[in-house]
PLY file of the C-alpha trace (Angstrom):
ply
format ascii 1.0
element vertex 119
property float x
property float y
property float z
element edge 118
property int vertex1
property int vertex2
end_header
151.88 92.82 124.04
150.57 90.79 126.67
148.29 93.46 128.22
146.61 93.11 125.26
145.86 89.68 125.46
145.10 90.12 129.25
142.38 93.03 128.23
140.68 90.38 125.68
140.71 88.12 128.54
139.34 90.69 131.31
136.51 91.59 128.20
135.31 88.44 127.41
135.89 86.88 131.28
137.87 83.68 130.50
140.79 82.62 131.83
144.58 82.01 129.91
144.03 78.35 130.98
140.51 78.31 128.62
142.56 79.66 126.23
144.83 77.25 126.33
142.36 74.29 126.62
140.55 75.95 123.83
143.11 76.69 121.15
146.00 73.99 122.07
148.11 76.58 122.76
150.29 75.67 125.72
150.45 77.09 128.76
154.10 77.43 128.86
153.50 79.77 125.81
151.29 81.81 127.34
153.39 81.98 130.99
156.78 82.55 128.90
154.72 85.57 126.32
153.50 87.31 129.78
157.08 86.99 131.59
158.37 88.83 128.65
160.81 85.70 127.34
159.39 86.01 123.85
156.12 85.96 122.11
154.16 82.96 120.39
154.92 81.38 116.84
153.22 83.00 113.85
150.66 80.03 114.13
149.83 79.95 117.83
149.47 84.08 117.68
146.66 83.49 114.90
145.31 80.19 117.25
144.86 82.84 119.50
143.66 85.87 117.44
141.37 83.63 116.04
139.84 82.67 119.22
139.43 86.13 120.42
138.17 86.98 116.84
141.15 89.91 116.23
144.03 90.35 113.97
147.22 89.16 114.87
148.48 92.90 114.34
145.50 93.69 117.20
146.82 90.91 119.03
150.56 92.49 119.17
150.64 96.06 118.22
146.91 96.62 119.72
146.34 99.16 117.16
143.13 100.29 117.13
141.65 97.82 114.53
138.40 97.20 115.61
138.04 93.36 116.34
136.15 91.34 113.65
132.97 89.82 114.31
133.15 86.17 115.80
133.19 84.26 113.05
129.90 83.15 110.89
128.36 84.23 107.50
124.96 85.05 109.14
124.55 89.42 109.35
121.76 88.93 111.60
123.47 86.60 114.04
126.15 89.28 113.97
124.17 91.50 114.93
122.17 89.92 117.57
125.61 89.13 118.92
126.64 92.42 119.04
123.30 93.28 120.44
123.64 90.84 123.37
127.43 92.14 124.13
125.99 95.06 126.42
124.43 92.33 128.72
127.13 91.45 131.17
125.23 87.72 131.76
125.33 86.68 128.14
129.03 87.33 127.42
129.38 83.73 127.80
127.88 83.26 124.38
131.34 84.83 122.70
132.60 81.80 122.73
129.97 79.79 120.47
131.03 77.00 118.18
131.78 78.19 114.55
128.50 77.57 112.57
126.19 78.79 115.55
123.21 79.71 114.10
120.95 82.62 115.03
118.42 80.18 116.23
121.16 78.46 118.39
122.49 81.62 119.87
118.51 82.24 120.75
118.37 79.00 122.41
121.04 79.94 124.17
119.99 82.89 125.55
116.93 81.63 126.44
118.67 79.32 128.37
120.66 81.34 130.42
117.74 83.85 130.79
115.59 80.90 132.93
118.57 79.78 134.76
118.89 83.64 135.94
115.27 83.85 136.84
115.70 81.03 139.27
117.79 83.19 141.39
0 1
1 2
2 3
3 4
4 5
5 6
6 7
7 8
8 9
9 10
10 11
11 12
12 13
13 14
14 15
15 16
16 17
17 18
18 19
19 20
20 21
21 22
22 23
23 24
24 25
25 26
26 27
27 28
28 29
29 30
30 31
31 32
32 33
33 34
34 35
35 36
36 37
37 38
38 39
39 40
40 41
41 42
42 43
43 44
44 45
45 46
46 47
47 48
48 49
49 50
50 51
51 52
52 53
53 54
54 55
55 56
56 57
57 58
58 59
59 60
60 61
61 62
62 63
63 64
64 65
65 66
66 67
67 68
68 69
69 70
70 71
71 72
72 73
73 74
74 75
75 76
76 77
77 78
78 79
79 80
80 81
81 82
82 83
83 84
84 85
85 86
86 87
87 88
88 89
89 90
90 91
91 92
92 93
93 94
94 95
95 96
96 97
97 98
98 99
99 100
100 101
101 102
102 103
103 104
104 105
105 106
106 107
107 108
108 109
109 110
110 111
111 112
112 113
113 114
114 115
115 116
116 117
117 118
């Protein structure tokens, strides 16, 4: 179960510690689930689902659900997102506060497009 939580981590590039800082979840929780001594509560498993925008049945079965979209009611921000996930510098932006906007993921982008140029 935890490789599947370690291949959310490896696809998105953050860290269990983010996740923990992130969600609330402790670290403990997350060093006991990947030592094999048991896996999360019910409530920190969907913390964490949540976060990574999958099921909880993704999260521990790793069935091949396909992830939902991060979550928003905007189509076309879902679809720029998606969009922007086959540029390896943006995947930052996976992580955007619920509510994001289409014209704040834009600004975003923008953003980290003229901080790259400066390289």
């Amino acid at each position: 179960m935890y490789e599947i939580f370690e291949q959310l981590l490896k696809r998105r590039g953050i860290t269990p510690y983010r996740v923990h800082k992130e969600t609330g979840v402790p670290q403990s929780t997350l060093s006991d689930w990947k030592n094999g001594r048991g896996v999360p509560k019910i409530d920190k498993l969907q913390k964490i689902a949540d976060y990574f925008g999958v099921t909880v049945d993704y999260l521990i079965n790793g069935n091949d659900q396909k992830e939902k979209p991060l979550v928003n009611n905007d189509e076309e921000l879902t679809e720029y997102l998606e969009e922007l996930k086959t540029r390896p510098e943006m995947k930052m932006l996976f992580n955007l506060a619920k509510g994001a906007t289409k014209e704040d993921v834009e600004k975003a982008v923008k953003i980290v497009e003229a901080f790259l140029k400066k390289d």
